[in-house]
Predicted model as a PDB file, atoms N, CA, C, CB and O in Angstrom, pLDDT in the B-factor column:
MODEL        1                                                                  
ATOM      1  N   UNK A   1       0.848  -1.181   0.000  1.00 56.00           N  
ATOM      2  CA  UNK A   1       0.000   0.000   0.000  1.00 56.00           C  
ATOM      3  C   UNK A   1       0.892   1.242   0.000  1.00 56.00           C  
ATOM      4  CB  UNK A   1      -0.964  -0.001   1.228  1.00 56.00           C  
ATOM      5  O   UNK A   1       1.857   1.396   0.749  1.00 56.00           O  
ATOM      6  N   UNK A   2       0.455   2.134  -0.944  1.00 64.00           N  
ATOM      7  CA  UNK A   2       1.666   3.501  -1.068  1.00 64.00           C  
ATOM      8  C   UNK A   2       1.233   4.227   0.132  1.00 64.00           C  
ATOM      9  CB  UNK A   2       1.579   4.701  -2.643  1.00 64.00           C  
ATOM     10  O   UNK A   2       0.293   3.728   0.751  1.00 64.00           O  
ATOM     11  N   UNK A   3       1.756   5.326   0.575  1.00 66.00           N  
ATOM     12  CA  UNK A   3       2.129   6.131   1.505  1.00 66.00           C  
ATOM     13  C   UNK A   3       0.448   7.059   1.472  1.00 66.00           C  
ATOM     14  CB  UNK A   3       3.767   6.989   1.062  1.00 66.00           C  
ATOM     15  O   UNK A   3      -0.161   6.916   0.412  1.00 66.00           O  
ATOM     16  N   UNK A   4      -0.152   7.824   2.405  1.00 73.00           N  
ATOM     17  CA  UNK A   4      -1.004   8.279   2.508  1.00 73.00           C  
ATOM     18  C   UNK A   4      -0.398   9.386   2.301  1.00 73.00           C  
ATOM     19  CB  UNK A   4      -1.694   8.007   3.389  1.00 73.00           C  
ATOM     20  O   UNK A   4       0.739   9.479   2.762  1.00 73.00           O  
ATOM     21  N   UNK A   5      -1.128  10.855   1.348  1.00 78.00           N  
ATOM     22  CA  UNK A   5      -0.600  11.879   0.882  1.00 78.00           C  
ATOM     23  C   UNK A   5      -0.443  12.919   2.419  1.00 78.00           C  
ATOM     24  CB  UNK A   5      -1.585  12.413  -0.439  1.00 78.00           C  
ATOM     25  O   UNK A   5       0.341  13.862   2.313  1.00 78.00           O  
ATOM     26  N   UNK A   6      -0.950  12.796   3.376  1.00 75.00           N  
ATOM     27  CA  UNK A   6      -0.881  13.631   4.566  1.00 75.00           C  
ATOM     28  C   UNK A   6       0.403  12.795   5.157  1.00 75.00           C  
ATOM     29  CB  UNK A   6      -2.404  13.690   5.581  1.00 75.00           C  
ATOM     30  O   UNK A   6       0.823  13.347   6.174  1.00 75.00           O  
ATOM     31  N   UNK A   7       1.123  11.653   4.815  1.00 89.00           N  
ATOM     32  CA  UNK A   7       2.463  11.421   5.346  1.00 89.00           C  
ATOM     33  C   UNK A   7       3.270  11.163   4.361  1.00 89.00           C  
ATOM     34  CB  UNK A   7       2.575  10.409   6.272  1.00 89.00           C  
ATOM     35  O   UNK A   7       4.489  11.158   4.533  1.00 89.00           O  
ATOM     36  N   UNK A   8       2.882  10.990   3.557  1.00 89.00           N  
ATOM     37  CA  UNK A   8       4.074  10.636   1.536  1.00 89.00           C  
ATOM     38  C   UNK A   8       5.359  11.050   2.314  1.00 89.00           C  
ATOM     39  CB  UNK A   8       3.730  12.265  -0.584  1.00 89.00           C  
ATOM     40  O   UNK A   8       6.050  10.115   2.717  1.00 89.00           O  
ATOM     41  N   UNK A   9       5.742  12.208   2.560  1.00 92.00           N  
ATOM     42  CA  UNK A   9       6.835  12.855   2.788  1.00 92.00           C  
ATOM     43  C   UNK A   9       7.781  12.259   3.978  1.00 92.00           C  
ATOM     44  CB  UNK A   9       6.416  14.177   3.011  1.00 92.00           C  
ATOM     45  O   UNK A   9       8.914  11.779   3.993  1.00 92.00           O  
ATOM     46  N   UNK A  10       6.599  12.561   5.153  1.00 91.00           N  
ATOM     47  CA  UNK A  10       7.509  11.656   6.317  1.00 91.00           C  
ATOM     48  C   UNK A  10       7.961  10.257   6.505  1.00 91.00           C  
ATOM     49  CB  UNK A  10       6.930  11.692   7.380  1.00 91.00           C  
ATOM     50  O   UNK A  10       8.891   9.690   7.079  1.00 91.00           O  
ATOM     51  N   UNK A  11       6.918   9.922   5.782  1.00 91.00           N  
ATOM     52  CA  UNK A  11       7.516   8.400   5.519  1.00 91.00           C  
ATOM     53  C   UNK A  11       8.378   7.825   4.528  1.00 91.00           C  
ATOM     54  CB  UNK A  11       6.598   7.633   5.340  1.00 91.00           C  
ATOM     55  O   UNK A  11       8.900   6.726   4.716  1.00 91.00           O  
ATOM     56  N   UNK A  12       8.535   8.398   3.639  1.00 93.00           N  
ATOM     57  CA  UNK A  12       9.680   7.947   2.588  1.00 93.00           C  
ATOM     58  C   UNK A  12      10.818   8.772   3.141  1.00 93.00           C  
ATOM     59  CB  UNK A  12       9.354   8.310   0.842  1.00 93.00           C  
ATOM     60  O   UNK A  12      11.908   8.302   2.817  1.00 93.00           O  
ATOM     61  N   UNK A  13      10.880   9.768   3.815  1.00 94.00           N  
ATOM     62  CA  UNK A  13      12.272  10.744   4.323  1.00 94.00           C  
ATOM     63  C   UNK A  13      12.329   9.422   5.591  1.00 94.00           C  
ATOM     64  CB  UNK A  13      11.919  13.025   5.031  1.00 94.00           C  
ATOM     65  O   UNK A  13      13.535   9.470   5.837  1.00 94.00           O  
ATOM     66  N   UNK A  14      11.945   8.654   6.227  1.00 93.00           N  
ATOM     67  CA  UNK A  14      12.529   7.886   7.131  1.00 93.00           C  
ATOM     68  C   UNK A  14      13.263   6.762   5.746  1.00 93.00           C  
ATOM     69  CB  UNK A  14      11.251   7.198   8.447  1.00 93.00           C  
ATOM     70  O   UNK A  14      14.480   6.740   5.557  1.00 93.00           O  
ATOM     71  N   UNK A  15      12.487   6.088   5.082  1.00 94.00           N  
ATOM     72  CA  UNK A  15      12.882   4.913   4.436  1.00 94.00           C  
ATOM     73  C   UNK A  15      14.108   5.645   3.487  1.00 94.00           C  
ATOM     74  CB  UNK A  15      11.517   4.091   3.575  1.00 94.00           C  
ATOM     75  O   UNK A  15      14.484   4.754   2.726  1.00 94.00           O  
ATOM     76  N   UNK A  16      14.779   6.720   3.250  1.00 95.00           N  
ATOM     77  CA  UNK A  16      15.251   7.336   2.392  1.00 95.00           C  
ATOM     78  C   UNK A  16      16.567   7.188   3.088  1.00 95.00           C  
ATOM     79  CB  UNK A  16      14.631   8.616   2.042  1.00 95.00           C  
ATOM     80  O   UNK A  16      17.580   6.681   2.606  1.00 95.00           O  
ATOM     81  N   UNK A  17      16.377   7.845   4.632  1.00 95.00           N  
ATOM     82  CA  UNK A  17      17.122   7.907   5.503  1.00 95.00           C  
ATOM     83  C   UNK A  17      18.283   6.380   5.622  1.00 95.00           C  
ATOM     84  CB  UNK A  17      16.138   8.231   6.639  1.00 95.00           C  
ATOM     85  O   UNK A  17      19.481   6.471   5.358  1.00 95.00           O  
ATOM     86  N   UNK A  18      17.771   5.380   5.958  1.00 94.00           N  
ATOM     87  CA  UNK A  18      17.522   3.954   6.258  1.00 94.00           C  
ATOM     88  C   UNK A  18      18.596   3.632   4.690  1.00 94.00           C  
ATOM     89  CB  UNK A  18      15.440   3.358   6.337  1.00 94.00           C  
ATOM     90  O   UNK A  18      19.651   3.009   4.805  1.00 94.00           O  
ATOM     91  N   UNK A  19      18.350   3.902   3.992  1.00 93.00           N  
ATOM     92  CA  UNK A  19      18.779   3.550   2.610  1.00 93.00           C  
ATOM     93  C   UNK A  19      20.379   4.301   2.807  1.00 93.00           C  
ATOM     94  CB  UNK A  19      17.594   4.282   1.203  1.00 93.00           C  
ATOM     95  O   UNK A  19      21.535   3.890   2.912  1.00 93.00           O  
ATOM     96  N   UNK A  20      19.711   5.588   2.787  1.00 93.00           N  
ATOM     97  CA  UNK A  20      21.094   6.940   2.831  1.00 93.00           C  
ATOM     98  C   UNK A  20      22.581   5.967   4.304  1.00 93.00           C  
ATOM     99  CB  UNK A  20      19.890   9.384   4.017  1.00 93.00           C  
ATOM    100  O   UNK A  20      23.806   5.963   4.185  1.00 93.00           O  
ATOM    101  N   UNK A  21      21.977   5.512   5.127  1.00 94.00           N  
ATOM    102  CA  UNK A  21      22.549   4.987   5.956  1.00 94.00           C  
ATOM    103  C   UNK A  21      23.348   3.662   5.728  1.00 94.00           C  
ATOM    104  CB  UNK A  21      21.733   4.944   6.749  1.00 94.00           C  
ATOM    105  O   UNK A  21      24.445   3.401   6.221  1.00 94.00           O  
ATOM    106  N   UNK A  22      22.471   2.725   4.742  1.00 92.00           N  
ATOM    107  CA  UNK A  22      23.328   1.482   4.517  1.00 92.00           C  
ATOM    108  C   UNK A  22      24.475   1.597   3.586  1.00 92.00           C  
ATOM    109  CB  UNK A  22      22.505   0.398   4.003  1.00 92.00           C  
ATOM    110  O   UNK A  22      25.410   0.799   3.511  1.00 92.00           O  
ATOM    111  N   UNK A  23      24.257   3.010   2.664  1.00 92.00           N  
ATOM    112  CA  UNK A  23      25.436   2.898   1.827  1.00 92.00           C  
ATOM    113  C   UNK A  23      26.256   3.917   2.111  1.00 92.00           C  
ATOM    114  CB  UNK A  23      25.185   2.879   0.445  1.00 92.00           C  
ATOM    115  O   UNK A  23      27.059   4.166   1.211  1.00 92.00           O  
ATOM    116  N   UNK A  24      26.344   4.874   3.479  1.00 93.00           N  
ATOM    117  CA  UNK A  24      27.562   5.202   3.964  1.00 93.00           C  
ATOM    118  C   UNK A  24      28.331   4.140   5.032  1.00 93.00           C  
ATOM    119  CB  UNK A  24      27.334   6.504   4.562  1.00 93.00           C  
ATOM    120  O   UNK A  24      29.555   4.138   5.162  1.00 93.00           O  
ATOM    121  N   UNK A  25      27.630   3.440   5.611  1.00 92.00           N  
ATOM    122  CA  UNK A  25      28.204   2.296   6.591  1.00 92.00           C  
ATOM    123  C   UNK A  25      28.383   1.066   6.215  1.00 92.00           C  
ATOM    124  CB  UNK A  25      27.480   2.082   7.643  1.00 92.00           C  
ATOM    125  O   UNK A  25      28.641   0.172   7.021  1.00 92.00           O  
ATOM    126  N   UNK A  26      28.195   0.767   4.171  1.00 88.00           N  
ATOM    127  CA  UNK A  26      28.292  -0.363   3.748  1.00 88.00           C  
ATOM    128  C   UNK A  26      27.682  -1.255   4.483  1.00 88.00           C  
ATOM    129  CB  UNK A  26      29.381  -0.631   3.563  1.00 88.00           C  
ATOM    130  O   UNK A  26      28.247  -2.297   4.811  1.00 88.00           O  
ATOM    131  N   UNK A  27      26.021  -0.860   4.959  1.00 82.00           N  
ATOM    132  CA  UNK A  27      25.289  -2.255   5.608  1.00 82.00           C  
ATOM    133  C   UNK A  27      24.607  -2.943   4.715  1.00 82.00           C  
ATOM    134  CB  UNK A  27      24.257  -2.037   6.721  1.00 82.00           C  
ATOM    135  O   UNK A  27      23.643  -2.547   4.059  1.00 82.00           O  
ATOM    136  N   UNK A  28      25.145  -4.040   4.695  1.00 82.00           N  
ATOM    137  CA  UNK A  28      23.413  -4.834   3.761  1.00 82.00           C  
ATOM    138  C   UNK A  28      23.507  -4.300   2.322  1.00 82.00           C  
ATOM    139  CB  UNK A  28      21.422  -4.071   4.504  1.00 82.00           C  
ATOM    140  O   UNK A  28      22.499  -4.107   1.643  1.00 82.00           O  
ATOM    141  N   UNK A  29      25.163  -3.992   1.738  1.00 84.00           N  
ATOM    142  CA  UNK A  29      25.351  -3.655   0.299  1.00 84.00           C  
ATOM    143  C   UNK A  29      26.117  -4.681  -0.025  1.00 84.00           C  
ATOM    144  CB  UNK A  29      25.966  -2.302  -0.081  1.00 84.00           C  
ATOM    145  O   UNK A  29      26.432  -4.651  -1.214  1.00 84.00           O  
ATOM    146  N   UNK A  30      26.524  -5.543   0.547  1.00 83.00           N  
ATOM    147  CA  UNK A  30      27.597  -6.053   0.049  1.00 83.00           C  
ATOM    148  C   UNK A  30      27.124  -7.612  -0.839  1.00 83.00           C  
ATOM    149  CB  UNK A  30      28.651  -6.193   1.361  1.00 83.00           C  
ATOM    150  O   UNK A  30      27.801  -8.114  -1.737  1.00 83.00           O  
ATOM    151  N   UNK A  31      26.115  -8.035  -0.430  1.00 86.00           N  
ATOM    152  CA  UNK A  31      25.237  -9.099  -1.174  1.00 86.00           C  
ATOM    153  C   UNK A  31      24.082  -8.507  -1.897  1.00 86.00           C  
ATOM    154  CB  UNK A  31      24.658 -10.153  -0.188  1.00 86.00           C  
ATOM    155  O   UNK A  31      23.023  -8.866  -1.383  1.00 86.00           O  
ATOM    156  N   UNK A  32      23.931  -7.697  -2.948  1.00 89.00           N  
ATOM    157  CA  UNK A  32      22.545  -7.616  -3.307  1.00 89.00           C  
ATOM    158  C   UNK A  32      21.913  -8.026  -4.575  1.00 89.00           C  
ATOM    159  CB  UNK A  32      22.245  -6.456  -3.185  1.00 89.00           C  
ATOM    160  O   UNK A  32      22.325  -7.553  -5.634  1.00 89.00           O  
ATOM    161  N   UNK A  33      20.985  -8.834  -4.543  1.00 93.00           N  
ATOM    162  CA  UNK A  33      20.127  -8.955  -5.572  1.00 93.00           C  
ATOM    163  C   UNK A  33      20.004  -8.609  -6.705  1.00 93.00           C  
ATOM    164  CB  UNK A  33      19.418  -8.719  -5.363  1.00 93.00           C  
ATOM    165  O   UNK A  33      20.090  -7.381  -6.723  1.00 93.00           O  
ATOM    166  N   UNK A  34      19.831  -9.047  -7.797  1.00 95.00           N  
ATOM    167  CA  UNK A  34      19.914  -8.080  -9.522  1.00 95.00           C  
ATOM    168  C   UNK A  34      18.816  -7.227  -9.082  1.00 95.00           C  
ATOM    169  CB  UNK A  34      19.449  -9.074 -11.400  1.00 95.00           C  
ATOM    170  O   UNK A  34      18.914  -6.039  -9.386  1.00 95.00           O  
ATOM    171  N   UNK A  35      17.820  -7.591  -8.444  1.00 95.00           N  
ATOM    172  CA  UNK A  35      16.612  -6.155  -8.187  1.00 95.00           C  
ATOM    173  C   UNK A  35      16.866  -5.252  -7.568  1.00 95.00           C  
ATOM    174  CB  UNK A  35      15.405  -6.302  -7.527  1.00 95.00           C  
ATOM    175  O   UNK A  35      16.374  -4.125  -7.629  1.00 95.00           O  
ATOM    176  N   UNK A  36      18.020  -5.823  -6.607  1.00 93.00           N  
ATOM    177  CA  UNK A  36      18.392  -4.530  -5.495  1.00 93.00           C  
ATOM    178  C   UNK A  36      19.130  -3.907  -6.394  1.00 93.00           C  
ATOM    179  CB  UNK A  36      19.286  -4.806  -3.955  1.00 93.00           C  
ATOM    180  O   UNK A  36      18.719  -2.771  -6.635  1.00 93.00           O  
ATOM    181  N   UNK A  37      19.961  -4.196  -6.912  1.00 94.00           N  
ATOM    182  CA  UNK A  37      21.228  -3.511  -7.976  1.00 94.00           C  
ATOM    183  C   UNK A  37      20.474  -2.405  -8.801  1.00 94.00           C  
ATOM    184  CB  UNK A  37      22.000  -4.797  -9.252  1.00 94.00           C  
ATOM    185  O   UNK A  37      20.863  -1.253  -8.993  1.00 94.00           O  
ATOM    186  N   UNK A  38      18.901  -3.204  -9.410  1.00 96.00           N  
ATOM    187  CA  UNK A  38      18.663  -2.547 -10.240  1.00 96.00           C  
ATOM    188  C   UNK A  38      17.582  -1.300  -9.298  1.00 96.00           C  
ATOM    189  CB  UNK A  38      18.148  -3.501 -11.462  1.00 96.00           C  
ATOM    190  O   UNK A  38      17.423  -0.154  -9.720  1.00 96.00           O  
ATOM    191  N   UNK A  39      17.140  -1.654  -8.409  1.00 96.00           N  
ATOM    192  CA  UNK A  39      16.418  -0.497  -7.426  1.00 96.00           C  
ATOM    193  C   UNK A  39      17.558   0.354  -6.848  1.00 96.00           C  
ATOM    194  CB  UNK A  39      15.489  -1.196  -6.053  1.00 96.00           C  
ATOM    195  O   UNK A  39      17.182   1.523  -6.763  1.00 96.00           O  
ATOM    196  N   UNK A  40      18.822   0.180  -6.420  1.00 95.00           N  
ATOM    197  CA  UNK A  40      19.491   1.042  -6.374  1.00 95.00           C  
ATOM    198  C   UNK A  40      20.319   2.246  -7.352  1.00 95.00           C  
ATOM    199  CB  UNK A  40      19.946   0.476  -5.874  1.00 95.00           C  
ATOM    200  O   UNK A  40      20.767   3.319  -6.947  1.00 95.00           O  
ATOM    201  N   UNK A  41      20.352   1.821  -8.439  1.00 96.00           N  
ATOM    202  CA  UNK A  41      20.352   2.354  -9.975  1.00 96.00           C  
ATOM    203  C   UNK A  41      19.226   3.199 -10.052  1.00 96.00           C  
ATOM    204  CB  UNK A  41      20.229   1.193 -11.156  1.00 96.00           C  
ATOM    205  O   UNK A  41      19.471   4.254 -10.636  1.00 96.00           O  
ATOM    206  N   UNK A  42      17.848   3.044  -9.570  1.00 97.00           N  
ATOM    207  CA  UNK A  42      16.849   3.843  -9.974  1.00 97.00           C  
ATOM    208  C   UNK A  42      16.936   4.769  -8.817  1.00 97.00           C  
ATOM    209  CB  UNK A  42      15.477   3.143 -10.249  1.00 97.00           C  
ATOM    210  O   UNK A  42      16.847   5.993  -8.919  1.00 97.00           O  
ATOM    211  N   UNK A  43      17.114   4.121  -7.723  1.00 96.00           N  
ATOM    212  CA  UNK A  43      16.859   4.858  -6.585  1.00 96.00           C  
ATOM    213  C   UNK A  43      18.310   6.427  -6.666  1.00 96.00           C  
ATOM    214  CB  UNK A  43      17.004   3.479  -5.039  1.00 96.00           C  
ATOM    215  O   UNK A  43      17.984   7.386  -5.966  1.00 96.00           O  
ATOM    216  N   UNK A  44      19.292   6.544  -7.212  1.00 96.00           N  
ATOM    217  CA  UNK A  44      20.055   6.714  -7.535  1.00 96.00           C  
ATOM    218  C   UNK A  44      19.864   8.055  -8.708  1.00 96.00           C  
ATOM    219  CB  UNK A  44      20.455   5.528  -7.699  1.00 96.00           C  
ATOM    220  O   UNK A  44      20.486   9.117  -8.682  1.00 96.00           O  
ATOM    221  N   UNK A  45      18.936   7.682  -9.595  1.00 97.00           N  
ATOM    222  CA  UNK A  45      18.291   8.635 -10.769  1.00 97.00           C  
ATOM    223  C   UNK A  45      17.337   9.516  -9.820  1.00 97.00           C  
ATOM    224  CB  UNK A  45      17.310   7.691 -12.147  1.00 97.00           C  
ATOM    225  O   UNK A  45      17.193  10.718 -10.047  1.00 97.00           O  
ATOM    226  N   UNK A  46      16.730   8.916  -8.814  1.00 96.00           N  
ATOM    227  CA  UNK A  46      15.337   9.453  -8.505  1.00 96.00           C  
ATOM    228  C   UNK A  46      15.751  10.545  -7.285  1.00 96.00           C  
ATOM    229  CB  UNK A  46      14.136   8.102  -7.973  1.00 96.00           C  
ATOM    230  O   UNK A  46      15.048  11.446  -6.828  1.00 96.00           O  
ATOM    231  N   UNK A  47      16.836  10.244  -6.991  1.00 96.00           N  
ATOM    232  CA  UNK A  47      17.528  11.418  -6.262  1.00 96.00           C  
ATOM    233  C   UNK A  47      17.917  12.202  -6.522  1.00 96.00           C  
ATOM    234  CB  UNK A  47      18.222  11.390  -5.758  1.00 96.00           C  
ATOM    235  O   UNK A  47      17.619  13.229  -5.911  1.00 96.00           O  
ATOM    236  N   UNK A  48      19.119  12.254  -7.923  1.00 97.00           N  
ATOM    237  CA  UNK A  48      19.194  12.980  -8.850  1.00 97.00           C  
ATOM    238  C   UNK A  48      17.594  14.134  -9.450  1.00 97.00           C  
ATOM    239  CB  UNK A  48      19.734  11.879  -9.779  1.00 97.00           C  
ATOM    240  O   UNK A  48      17.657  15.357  -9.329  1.00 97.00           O  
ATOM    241  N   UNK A  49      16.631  13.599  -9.907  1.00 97.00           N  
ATOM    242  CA  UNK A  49      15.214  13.987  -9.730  1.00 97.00           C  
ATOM    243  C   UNK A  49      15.038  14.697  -8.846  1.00 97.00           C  
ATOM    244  CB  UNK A  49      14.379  13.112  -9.561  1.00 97.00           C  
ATOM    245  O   UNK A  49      14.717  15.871  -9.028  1.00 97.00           O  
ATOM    246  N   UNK A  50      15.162  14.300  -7.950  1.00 96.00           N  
ATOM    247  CA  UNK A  50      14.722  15.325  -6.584  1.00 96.00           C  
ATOM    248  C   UNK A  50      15.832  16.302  -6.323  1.00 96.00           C  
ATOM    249  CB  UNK A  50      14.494  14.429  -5.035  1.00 96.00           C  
ATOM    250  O   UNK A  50      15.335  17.351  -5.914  1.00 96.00           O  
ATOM    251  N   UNK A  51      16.885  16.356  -6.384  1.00 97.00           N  
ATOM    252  CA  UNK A  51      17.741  17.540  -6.534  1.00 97.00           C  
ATOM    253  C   UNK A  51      17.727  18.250  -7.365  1.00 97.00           C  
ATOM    254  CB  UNK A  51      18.747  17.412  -6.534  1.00 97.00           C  
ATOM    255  O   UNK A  51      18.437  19.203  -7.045  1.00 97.00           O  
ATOM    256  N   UNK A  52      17.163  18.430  -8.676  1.00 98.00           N  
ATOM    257  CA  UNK A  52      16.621  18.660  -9.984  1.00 98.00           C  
ATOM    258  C   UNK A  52      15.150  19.726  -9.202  1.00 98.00           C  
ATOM    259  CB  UNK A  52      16.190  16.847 -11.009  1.00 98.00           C  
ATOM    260  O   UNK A  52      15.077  20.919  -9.496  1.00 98.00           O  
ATOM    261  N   UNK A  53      14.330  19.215  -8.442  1.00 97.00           N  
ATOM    262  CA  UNK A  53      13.447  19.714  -7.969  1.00 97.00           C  
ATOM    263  C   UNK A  53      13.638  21.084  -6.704  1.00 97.00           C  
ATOM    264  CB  UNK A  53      12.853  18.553  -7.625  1.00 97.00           C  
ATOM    265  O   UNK A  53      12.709  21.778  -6.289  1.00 97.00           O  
ATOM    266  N   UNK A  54      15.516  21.221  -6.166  1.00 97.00           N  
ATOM    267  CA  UNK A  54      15.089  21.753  -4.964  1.00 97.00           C  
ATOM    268  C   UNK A  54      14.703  23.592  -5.097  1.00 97.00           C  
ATOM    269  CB  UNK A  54      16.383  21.364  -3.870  1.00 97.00           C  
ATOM    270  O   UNK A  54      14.992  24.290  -4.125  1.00 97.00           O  
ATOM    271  N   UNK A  55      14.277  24.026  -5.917  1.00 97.00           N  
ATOM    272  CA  UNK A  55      14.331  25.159  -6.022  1.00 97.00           C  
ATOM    273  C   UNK A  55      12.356  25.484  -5.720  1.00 97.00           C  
ATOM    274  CB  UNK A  55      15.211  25.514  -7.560  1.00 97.00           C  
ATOM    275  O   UNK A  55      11.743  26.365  -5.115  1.00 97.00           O  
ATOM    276  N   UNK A  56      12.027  24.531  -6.329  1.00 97.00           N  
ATOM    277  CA  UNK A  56      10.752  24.296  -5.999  1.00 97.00           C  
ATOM    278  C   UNK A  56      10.390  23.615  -4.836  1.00 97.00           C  
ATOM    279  CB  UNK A  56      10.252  23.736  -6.897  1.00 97.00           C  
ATOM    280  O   UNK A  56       9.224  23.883  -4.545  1.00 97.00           O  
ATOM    281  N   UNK A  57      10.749  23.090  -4.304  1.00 96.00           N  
ATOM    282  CA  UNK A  57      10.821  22.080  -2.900  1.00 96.00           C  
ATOM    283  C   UNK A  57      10.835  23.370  -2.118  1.00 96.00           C  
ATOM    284  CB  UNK A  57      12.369  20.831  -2.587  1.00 96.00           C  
ATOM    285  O   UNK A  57       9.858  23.716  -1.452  1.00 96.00           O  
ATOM    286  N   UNK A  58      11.806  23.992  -2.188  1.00 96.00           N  
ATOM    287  CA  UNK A  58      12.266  25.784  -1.305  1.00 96.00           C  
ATOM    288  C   UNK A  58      10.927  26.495  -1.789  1.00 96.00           C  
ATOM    289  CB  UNK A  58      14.124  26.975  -2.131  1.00 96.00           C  
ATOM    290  O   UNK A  58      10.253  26.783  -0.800  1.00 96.00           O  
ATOM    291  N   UNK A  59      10.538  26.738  -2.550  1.00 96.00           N  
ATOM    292  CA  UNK A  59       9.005  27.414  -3.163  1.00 96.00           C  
ATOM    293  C   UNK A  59       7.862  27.582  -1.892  1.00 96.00           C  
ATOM    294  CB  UNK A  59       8.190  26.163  -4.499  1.00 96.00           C  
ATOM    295  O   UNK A  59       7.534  28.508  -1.150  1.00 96.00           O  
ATOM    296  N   UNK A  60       7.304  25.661  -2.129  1.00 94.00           N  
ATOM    297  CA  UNK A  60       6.742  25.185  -1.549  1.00 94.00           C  
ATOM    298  C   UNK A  60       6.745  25.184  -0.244  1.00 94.00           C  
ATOM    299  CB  UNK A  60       6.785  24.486  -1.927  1.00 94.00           C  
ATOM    300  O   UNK A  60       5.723  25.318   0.429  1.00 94.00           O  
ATOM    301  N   UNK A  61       8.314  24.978   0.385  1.00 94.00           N  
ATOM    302  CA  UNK A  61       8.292  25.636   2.328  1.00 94.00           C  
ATOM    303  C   UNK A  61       8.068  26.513   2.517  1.00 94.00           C  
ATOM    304  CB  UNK A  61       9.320  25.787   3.255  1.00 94.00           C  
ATOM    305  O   UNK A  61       7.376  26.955   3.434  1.00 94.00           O  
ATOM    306  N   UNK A  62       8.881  27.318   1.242  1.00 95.00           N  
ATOM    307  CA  UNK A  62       8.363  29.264   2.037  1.00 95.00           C  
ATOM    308  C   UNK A  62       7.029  29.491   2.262  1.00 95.00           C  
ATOM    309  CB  UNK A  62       8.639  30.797   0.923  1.00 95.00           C  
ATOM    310  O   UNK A  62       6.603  29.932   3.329  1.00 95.00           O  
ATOM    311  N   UNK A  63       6.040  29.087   0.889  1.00 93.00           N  
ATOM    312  CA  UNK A  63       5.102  29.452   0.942  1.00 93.00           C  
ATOM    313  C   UNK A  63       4.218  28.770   2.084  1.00 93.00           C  
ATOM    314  CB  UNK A  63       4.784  29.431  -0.206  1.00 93.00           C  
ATOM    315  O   UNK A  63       3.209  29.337   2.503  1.00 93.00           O  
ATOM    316  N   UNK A  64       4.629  27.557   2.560  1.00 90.00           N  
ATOM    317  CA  UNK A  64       3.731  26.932   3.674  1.00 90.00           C  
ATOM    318  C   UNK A  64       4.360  27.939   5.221  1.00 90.00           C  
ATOM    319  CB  UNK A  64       4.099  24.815   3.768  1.00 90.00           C  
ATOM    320  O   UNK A  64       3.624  28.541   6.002  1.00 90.00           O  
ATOM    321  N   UNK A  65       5.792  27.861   5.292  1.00 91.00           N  
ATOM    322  CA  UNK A  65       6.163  29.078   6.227  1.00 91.00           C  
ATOM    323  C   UNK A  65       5.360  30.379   6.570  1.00 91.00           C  
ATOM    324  CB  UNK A  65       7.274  29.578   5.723  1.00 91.00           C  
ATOM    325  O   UNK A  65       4.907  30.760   7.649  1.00 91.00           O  
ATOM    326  N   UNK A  66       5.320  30.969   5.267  1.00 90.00           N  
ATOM    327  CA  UNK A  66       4.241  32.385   5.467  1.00 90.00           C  
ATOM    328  C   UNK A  66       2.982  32.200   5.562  1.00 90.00           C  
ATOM    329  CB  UNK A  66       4.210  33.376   4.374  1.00 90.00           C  
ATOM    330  O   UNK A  66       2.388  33.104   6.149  1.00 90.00           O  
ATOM    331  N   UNK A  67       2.184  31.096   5.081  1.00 84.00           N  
ATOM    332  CA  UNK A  67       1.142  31.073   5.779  1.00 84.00           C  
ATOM    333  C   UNK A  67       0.718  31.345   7.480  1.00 84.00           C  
ATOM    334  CB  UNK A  67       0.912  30.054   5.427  1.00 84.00           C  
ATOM    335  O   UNK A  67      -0.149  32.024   8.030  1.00 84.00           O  
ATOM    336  N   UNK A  68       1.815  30.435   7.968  1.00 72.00           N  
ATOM    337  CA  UNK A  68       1.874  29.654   9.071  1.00 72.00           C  
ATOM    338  C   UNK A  68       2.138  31.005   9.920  1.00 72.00           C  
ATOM    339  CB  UNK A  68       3.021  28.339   9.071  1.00 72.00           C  
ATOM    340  O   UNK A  68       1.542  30.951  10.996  1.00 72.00           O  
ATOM    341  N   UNK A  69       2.962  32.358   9.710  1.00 70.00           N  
ATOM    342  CA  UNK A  69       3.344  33.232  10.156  1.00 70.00           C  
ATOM    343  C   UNK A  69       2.122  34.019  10.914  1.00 70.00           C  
ATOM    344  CB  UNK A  69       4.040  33.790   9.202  1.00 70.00           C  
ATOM    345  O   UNK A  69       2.342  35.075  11.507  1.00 70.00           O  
TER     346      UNK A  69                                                      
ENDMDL                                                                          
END                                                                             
């Protein structure tokens, strides 16, 4: 089941996290799967993607910031 849009964010920034963590501490990289290989390859683009996005990502806080003001 995908992520509910009132948590999309918090919950993939934990599982993102979790990920970001095994491949600075080389956990759980060292055997992986042709799917993992190939989900890490995507996962890899899709970050790229999202850094591609941060100017708008910054958009989107300010404008939830000044509401909130």
């Amino acid at each position: 089941m995908g992520n509910m849009s009132y948590c999309r964010f918090e919950n993939t920034l934990a599982d993102m996290r979790d990920c970001l963590s095994a491949l600075q501490n080389g956990l759980d990289v060292e055997e992986l799967s042709e799917y993992e290989i190939s989900a890490l390859r995507i996962f890899a683009g899709m970050a790229q993607a999202i850094a591609d996005y941060e100017e708008q990502i910054e958009n989107i806080i300010e404008e939830y910031e000044q509401v909130g003001e």
